[in-house]
RODO-2510 file (C-alpha; in nm, 4 decimals, decimal comma):
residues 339
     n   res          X          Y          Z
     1     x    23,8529    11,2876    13,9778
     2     x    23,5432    11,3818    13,7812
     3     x    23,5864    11,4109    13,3746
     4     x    23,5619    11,7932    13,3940
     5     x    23,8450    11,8401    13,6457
     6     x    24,1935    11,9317    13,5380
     7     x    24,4311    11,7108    13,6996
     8     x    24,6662    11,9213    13,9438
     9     x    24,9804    11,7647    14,0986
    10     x    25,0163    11,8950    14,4858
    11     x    25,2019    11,8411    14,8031
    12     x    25,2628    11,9548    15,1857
    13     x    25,6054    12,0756    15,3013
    14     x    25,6287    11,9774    15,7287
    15     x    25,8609    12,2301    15,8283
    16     x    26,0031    12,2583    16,2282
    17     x    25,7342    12,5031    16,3822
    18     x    25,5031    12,2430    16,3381
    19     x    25,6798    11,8922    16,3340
    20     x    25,8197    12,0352    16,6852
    21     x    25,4504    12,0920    16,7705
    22     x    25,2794    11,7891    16,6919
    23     x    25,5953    11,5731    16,8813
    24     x    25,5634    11,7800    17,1577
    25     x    25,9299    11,9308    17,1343
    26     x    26,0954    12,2762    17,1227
    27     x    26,2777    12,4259    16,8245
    28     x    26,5894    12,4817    17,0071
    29     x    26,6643    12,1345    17,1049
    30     x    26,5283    12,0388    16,7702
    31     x    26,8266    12,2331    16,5964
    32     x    27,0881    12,1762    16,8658
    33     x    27,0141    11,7755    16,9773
    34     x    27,0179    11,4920    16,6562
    35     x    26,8341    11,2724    16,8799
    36     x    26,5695    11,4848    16,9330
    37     x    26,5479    11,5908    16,5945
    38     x    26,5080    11,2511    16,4542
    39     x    26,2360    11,1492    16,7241
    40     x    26,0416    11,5115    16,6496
    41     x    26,1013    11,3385    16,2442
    42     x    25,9442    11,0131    16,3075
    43     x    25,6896    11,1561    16,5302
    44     x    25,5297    11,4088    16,3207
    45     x    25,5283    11,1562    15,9625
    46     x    25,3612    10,8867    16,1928
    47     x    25,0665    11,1876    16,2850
    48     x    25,0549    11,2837    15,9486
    49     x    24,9698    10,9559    15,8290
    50     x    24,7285    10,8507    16,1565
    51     x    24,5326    11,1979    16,1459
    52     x    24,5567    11,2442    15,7605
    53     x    24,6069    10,9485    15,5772
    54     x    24,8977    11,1469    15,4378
    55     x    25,2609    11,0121    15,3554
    56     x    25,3434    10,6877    15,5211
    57     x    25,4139    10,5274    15,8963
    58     x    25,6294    10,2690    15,7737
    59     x    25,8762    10,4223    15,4567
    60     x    25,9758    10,7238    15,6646
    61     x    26,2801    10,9440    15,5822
    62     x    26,4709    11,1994    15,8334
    63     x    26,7423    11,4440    15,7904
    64     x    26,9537    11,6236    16,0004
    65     x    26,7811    11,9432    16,1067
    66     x    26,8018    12,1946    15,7844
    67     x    26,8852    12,5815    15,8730
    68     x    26,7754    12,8229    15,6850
    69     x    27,0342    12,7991    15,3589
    70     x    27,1311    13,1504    15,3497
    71     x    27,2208    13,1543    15,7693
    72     x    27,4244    12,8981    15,6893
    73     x    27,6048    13,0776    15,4323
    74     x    27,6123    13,3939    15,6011
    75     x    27,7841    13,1620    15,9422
    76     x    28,0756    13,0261    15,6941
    77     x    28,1153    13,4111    15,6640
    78     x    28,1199    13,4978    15,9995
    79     x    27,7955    13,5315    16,1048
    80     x    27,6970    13,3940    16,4582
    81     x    27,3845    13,2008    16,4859
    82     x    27,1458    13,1499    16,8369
    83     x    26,9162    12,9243    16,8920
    84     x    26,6332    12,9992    17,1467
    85     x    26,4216    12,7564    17,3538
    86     x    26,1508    12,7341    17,1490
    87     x    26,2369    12,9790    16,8255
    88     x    26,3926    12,9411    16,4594
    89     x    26,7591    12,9858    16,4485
    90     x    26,8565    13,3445    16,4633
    91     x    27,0845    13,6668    16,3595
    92     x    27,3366    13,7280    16,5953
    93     x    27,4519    14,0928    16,4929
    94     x    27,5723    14,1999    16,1381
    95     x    27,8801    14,0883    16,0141
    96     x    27,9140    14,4018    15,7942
    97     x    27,8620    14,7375    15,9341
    98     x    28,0195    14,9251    15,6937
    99     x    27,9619    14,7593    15,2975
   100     x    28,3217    14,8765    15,2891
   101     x    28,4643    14,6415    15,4933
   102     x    28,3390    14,3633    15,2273
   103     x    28,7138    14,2803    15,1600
   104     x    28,7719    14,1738    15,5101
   105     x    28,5791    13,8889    15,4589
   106     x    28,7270    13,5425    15,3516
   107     x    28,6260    13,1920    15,2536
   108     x    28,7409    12,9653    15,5154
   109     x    28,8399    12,5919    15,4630
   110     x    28,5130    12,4383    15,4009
   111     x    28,6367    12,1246    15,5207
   112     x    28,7049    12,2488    15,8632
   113     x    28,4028    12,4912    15,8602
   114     x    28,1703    12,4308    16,1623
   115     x    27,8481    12,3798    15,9660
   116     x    28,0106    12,1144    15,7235
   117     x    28,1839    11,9186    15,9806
   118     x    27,8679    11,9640    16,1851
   119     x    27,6123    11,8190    15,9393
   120     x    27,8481    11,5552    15,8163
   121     x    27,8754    11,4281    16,1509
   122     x    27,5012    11,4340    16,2384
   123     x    27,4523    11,2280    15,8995
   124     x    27,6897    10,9833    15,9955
   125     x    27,5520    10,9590    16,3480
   126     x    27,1996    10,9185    16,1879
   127     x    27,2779    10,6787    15,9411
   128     x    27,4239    10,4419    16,1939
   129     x    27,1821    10,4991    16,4546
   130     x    26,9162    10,4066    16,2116
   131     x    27,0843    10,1739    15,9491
   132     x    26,8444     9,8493    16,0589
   133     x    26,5295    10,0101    16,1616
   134     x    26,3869    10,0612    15,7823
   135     x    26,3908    10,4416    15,8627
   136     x    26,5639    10,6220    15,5635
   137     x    26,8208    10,9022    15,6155
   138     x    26,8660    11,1701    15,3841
   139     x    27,2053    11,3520    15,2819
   140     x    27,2703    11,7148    15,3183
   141     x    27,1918    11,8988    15,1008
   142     x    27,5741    12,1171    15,1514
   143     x    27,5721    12,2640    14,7585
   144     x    27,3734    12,3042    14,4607
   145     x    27,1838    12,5914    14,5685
   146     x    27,1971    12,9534    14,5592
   147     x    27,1197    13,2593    14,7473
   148     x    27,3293    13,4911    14,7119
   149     x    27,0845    13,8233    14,7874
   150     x    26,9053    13,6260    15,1366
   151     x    27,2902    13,5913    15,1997
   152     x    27,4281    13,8898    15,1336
   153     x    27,1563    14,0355    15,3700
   154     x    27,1980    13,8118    15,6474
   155     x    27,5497    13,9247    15,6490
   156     x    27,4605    14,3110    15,5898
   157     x    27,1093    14,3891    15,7040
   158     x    26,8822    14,5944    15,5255
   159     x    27,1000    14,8842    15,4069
   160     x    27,2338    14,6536    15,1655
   161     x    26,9399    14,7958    14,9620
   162     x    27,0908    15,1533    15,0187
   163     x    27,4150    14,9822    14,9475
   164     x    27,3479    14,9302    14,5660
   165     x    27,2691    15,2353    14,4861
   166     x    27,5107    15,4006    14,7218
   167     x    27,8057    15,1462    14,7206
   168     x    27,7384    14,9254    14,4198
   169     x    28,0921    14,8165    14,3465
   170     x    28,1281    14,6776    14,7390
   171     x    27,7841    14,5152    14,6817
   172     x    27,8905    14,3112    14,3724
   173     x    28,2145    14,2183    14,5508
   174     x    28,0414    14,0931    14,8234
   175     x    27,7856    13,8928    14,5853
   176     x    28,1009    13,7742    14,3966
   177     x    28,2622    13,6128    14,7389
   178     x    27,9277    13,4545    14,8259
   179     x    27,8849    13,3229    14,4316
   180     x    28,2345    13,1590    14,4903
   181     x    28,1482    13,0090    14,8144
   182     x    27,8323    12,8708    14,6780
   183     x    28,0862    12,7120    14,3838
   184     x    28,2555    12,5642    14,6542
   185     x    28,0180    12,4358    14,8336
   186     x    27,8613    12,2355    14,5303
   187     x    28,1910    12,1240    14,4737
   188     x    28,2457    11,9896    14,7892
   189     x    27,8783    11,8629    14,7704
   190     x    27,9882    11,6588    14,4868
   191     x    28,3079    11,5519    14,6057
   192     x    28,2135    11,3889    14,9556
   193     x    27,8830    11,2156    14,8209
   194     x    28,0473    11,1546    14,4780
   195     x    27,6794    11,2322    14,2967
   196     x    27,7072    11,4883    14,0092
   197     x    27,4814    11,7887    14,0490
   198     x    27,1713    11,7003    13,8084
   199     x    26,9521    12,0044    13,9925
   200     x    26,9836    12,3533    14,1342
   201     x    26,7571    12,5568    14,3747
   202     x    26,7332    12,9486    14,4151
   203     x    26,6315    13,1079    14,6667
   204     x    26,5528    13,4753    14,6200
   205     x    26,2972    13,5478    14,8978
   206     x    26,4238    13,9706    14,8527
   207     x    26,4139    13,9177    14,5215
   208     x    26,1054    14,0873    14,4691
   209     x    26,1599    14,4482    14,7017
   210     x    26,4108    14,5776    14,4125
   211     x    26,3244    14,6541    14,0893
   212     x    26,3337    14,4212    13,8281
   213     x    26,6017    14,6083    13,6846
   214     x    26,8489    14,6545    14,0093
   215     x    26,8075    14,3066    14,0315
   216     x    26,9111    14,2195    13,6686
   217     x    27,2743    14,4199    13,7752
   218     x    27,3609    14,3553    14,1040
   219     x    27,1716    13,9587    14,1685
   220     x    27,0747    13,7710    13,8290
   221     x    27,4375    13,7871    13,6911
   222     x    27,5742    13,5675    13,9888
   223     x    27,2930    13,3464    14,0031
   224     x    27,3607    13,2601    13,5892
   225     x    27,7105    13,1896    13,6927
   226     x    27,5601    12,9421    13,8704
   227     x    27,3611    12,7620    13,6010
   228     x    27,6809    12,8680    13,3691
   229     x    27,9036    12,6336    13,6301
   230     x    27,6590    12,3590    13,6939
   231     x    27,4505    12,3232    13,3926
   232     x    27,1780    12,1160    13,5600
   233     x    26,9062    11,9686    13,3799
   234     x    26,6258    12,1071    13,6075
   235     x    26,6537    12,4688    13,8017
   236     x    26,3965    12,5468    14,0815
   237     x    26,3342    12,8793    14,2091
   238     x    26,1313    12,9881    14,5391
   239     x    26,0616    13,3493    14,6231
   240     x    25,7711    13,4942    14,8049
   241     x    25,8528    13,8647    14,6207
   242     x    25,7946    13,8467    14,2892
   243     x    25,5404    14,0478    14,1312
   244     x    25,4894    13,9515    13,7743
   245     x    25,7683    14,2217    13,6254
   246     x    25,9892    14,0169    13,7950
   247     x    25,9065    13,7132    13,6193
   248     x    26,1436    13,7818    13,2853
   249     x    26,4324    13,6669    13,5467
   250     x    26,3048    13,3323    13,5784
   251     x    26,3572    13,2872    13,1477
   252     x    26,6504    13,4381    13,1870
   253     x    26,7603    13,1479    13,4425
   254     x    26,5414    12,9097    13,2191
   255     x    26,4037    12,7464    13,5294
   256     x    26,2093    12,4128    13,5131
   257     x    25,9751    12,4796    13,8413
   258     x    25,8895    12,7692    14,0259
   259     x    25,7923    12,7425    14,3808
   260     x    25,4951    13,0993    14,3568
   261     x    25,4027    13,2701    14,6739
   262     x    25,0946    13,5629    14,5954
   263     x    25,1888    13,7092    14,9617
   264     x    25,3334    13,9835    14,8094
   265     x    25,3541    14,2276    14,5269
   266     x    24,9896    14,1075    14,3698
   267     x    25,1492    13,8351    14,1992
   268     x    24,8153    13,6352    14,0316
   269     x    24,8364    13,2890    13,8450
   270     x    24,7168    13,3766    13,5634
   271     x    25,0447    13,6243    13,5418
   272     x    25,2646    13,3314    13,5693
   273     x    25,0558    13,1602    13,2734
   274     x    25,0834    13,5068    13,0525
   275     x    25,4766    13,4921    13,1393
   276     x    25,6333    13,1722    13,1591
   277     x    25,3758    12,9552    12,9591
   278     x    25,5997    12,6576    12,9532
   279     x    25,7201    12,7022    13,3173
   280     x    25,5808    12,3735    13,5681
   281     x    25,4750    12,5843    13,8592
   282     x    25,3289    12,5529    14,2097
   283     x    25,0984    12,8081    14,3542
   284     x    25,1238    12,8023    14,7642
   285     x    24,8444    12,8512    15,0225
   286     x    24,9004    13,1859    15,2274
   287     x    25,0560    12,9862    15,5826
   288     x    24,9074    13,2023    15,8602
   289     x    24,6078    13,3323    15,7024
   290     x    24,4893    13,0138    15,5609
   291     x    24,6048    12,7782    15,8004
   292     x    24,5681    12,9881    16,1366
   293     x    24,2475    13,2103    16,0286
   294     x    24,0981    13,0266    15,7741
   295     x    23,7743    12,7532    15,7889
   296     x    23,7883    12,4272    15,5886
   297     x    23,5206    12,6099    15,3852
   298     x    23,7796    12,8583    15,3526
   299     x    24,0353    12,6013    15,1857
   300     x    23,7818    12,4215    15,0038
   301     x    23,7071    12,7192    14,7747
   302     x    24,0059    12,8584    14,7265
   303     x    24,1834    12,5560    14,6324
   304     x    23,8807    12,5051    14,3395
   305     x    23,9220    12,8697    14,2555
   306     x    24,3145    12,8582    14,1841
   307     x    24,2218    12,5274    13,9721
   308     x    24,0055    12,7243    13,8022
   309     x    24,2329    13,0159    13,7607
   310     x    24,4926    12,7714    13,5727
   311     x    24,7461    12,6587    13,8814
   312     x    24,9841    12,3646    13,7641
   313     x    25,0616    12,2484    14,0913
   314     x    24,9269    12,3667    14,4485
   315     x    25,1616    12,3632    14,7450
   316     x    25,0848    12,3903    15,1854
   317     x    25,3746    12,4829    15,3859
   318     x    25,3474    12,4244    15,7410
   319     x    25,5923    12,6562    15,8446
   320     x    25,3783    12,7892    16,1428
   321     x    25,2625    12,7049    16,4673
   322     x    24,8802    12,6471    16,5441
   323     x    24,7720    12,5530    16,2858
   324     x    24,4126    12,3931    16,2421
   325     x    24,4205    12,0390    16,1757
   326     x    24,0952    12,0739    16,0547
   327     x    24,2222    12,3322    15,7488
   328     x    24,5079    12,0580    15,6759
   329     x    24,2587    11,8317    15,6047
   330     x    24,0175    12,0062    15,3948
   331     x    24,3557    12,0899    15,1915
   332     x    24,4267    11,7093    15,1495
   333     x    24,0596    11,5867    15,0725
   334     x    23,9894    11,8795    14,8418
   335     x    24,3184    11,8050    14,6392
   336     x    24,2441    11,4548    14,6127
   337     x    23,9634    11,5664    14,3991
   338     x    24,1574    11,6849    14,1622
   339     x    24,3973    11,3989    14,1481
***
């Protein structure tokens, strides 16, 4: 890195639209098959490293295929999932019609919960299947997260929204039973690995289409139970929403890393820099646009004009399919300047 360049920390997050791609597999069987899942895995980190020099073909790590944390949630609750051919994992139907039939719902026994006994099987399976091959398997992640609005939606749809101004009391009892599942389910987390929860992710991807100040009353109070329960030394948060009023929730969580989309809501850098000076932060490439429609040139200058701008960190999810190849490497070689 030249003498004038700032250094900026950066990384690419291979999510299953494309893994599935590059292996030459289908989403459905990805989510549904732990042998396929692994291969797609191990595929895709070998093609990273042959076509990009990126990661490693030798210290590779799988996991058991990860759905969307909130689904999962939402299926503990009741929610059916599908899975088509060659699709992410999808809604079945809305648990709650009526917000007034929040009552109805109940925590199950998480130990006998189809997801749980699910993913703890796949690990096991995995970790067998791969225990002398030098491939690394990663644990679940089954707690120390929360999402409690993505949830609440999956289970309710869009009129939630309505909901809180209409129905607010129902809302925040339906927050409160997903906060206590997602108590449970860190507890749990803790209690089968026997690892103490040292970190906690949010996810508030709707975080950012109510008002700062809705959101303060019927979404931040659960989420600092949360951090009140589990004081973790670091707290991430990832929303694509946020504009920068919406910022002040993120010191009120004291988080240690935000994950910043600017899809949305004219959120800019240099707002993050204004707000949360102290606040480690990774500013995200637009997936489609960039990736899909964009040139290497394309990359190239945007990349240099975020560094400019002030970006801590710059982040490329691959959470799309068709991507160029060419665009992911102008991404790598034009961070590597600024290593």
């Amino acid at each position: 890195m030249a003498k004038d360049k700032r250094a900026i920390g950066w990384h690419i997050a291979v999510e299953p639209e494309f893994s599935t791609e590059m292996a030459g597999t289908r989403l459905g069987s990805y989510f549904l098959d732990t042998d396929i899942a692994a291969q797609t895995q191990i595929s895709c980190a070998k093609k990273m490293y042959e076509i990009f020099g990126y990661g490693s073909a030798e210290n590779i790590s799988i996991n058991i295929p990860c759905v969307y944390s909130p689904y999962v949630e939402a299926s503990i609750l009741g929610t059916k999932l599908v899975y088509p051919e060659d699709d992410m994992p999808q809604i079945a139907g809305r648990v709650l019609k009526d917000i007034k039939d929040v009552r109805r719902i109940r925590i199950p026994d998480l130990q006998k919960a189809p997801f749980i006994s699910d993913a703890m099987e796949k690990y096991n399976y995995l970790q067998k299947r791969y225990e002398s091959t030098g491939i690394g398997v990663s644990k679940p992640n089954i707690g120390g997260g929360s999402s409690v609005l993505s949830t609440a939606i999956s289970l309710r749809g869009e009129e939630l929204f309505a909901d809180m101004v209409c129905e607010p009391n129902a809302v925040k009892d339906l927050m409160e039973i997903i906060s206590q599942l997602e108590t449970q389910l860190t507890i749990l987390d803790q209690n089968i690995f026997g690892i103490p929860v040292n970190s906690l992710g949010f996810e508030d991807d709707f975080g950012g289409l109510i008002s700062p100040d809705l959101h303060e009353e019927m979404v931040l109070p659960y989420m600092k139970k949360m951090c009140r329960q589990f004081p973790a030394k670091t707290r991430s948060i990832h929303s694509e929403t946020y504009s920068r009023r919406h910022l002040k929730l993120l010191k009120a969580l004291e988080i240690t890393h935000y994950d910043a989309w600017p899809y949305r809501n004219s959120l800019a850098i240099q707002d993050i820099l204004e707000e949360l000076p102290d606040v480690p932060f990774d500013w995200n490439f637009e997936t489609v646009k960039d990736l899909v429609y964009g040139t290497p040139e394309n990359i190239r200058e945007k990349y240099r004009a975020c560094a400019r701008e002030g970006a801590k960190g710059m982040a490329l999810n691959i959470c799309t399919r068709k991507a160029k190849l060419e665009n992911i490497r102008a991404f790598i070689e034009v961070a590597k300047e600024f290593e």
